[in-house]
C-alpha positions as CSV (number, residue, x, y, z in Angstrom):
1,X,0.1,-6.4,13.5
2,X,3.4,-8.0,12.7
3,X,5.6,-5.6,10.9
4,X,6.8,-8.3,8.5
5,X,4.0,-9.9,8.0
6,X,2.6,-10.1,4.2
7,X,-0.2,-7.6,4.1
8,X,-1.5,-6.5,0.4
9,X,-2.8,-3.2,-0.4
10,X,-4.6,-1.3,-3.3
11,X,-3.7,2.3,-3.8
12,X,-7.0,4.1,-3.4
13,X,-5.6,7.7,-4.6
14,X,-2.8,9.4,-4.9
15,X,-2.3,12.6,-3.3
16,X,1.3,14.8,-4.4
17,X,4.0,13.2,-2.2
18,X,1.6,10.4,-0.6
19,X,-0.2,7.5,-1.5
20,X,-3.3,6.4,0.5
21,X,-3.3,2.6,0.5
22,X,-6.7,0.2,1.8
23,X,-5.6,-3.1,3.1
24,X,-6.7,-5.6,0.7
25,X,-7.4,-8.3,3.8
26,X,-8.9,-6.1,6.4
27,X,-11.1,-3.7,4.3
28,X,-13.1,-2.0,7.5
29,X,-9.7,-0.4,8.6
30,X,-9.0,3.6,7.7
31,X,-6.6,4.4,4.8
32,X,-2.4,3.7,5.3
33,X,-1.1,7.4,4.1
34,X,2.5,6.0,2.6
35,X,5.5,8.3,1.4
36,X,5.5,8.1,-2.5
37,X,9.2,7.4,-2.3
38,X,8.5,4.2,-0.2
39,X,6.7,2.9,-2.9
40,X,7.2,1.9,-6.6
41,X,6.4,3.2,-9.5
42,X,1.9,2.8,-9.0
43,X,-1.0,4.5,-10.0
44,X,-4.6,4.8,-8.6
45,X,-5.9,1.1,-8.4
46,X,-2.2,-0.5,-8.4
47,X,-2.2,-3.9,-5.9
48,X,0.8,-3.9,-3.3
49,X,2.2,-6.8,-1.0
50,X,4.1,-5.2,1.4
51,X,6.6,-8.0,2.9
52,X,9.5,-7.2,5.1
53,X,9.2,-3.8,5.8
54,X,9.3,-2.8,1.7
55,X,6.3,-2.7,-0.8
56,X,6.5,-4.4,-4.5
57,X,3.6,-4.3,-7.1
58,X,1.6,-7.5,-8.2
59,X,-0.7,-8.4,-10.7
């Protein structure tokens, strides 16, 4: 996988310090455990793109 490659990502559950993200085009793979301080502001069942090595929310 292409590090800058658009991928988009719904956080599945938030855990403390880490988010557990499912990628929204390849559902079959395990969770992404993320840093909380990568991220911005989410909740459970926010919708990422990550883009360039940084993550911003849509929708």
């Amino acid at each position: 996988m292409d590090i800058f490659a658009e991928q988009q990502y719904i956080v599945e559950r938030l855990d403390g310090d880490y988010a557990y993200l499912k990628n929204m085009n390849s559902p079959e793979d395990d969770l992404k455990c993320v840093a909380r301080a990568l991220l911005p502001e989410v909740g459970e069942g926010s919708k990422l793109r990550y883009e360039m090595m940084s993550y911003e929310v849509i929708e």
